[in-house]
C-alpha positions in Angstrom: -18.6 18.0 -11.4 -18.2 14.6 -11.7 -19.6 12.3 -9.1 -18.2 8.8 -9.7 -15.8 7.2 -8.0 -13.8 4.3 -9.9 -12.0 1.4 -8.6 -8.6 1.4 -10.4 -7.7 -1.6 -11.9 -5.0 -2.1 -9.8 -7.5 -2.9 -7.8 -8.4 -6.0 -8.8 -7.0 -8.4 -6.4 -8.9 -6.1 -4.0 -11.4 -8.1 -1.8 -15.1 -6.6 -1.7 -14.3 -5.5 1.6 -11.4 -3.5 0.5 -13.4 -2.1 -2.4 -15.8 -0.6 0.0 -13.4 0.8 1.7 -11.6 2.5 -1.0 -14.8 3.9 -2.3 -15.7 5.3 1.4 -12.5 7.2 1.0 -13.5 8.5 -2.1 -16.7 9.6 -1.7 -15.6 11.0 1.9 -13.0 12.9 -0.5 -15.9 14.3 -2.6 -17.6 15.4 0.7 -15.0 17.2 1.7 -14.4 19.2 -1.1 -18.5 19.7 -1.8 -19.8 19.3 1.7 -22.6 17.7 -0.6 -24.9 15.8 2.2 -25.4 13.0 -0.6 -21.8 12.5 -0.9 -21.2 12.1 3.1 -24.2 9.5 3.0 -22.2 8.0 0.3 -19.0 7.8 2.0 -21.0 6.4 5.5 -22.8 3.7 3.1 -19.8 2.2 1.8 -18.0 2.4 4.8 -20.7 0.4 6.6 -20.7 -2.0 3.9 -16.8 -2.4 4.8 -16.6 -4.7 8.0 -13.3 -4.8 9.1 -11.4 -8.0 8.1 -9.5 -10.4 10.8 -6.3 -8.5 9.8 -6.1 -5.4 7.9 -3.3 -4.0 6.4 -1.6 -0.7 7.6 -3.1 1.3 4.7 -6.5 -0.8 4.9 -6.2 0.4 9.2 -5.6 3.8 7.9 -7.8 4.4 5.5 -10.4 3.5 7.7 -9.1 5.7 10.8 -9.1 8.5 8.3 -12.8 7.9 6.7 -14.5 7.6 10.4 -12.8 10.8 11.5 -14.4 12.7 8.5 -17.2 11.1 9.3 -17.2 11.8 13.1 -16.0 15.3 12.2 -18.8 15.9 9.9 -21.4 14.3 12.4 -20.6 16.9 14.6 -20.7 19.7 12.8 -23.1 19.0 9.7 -23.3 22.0 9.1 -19.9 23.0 8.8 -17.4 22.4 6.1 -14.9 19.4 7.3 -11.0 21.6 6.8 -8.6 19.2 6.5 -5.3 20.3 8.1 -2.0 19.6 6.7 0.6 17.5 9.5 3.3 20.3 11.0 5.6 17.0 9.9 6.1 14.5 7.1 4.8 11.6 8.2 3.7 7.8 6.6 0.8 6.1 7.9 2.1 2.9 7.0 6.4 2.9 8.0 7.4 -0.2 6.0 10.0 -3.1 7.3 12.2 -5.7 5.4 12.4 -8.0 7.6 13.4 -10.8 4.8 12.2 -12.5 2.0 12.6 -16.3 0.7 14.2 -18.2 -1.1 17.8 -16.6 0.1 19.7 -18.2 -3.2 18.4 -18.8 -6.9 20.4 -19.7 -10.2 23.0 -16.8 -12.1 20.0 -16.8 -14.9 17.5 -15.4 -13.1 13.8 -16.2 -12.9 13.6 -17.1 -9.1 10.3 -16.2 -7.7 11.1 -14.2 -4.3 8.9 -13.9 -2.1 8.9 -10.3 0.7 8.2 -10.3 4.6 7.9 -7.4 6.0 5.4 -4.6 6.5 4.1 -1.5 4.5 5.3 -2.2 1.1 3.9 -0.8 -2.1 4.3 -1.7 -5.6 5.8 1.6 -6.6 8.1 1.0 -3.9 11.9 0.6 -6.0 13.3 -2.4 -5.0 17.3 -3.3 -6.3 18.9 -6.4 -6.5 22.6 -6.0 -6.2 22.6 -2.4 -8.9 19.7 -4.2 -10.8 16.0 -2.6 -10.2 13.4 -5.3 -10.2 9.3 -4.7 -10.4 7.5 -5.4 -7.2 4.1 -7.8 -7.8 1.4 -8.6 -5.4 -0.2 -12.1 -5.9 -1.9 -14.7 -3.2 -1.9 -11.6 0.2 1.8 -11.1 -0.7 4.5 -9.5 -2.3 7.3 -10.6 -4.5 9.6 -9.7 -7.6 11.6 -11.9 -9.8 15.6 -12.3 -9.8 17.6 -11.4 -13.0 20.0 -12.9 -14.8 23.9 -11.5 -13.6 27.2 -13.1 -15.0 28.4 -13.6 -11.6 27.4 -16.3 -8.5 28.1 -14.8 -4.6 26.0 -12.2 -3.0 24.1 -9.0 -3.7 22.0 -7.1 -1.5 18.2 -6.4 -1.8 17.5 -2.4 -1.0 14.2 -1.0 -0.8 14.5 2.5 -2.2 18.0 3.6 -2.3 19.1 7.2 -0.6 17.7 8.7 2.6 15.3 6.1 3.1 17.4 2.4 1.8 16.0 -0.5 3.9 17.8 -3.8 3.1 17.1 -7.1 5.1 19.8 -8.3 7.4 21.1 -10.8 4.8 21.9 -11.1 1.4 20.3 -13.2 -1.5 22.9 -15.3 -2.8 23.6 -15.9 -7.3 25.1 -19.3 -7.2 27.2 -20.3 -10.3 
C-alpha cells in the first residue's frame, strides 16, 4: 500500500497552513481505511502543525471540523475502526453565493479581468457569460475569469452552473460597443 500523501499542484497557491491541513486530511483518510496507529499520528502531526488562520475558508473550516472528528472519534475508541457513515441527505459543506463581481462593464473584445464576491466557489465550478463558458482562476485570495470577445454591446448574465443549481448575481455585466 502506498503511504504517501501528495500535495496536488493545484495546490500551489496553498499557504503552509493550508498544506498541513490538506495532508491531515489525507493521512486521517489513510487511518481510516488502515486503522494504522502510524497513520492517525500522522494525521494529528500535521493537523497540529495547521494553526487556524484569522479567516478560513468554508472548505479550509470544514476540512478541519472533519479531521478533529476522526481524530476525536479515534481517541475514543483506539481501538476501534473509525466507520464513516454516509449523510441520509445530499448535502455541501461549503453552499456557495454570488453576490457580485467587478468591474460590471468591459469592451465587446473581451479580455476584461473580473473579479468574483461571493462564497464557496471552486474552480471546476462552470461559470457562463451570456451562452459563453469561461474558466474560473484563483490569484491574490480571490477568484476571477476573463470576458470574451461577443459581436454585440448591452448585457449578458453571469450564471454559476446552469440547471437545478444556476446562481447569477442580481445584475448583469454589461459588453459596451
Amino acid at each position: 500500500m502506498i503511504r504517501d500523501v501528495r500535495i496536488d499542484q493545484n495546490f500551489s497557491s496553498a499557504t503552509q497552513e493550508e498544506k498541513e491541513l490538506y495532508l491531515a486530511a489525507g493521512h486521517a483518510c489513510l487511518a481510516v481505511r488502515s486503522n494504522s496507529m502510524s497513520d492517525w499520528a500522522d494525521a494529528s502531526a500535521h493537523l497540529a502543525s495547521a494553526p487556524p488562520p484569522d479567516t478560513e475558508h468554508c472548505m479550509n473550516a470544514a476540512v478541519r471540523r472533519l479531521v478533529t472528528a476522526l481524530l476525536a472519534a479515534h481517541g475514543e475508541h483506539p481501538t476501534e475502526q473509525v466507520r464513516v457513515i454516509d449523510p441520509p441527505a445530499r448535502t455541501t459543506a461549503c453552499p456557495y453565493r454570488f453576490d457580485g463581481f467587478a468591474p460590471r462593464s468591459g469592451p465587446t473584445a473581451g479580455g476584461t479581468k473580473v473579479r468574483l464576491f461571493g462564497d464557496g466557489f471552486w474552480l471546476e465550478h462552470q461559470l457562463y457569460v451570456g451562452d459563453e463558458p469561461v474558466t474560473l482562476s484563483y490569484e491574490d485570495g480571490g477568484y476571477y475569469f476573463v470576458t470574451p470577445p461577443t459581436d454585440t454591446s448591452g448585457a449578458v448574465t453571469l450564471t454559476f452552473n446552469p440547471g437545478a443549481h444556476q446562481l447569477s448575481p442580481p445584475y448583469p455585466f454589461t459588453y459596451l460597443g
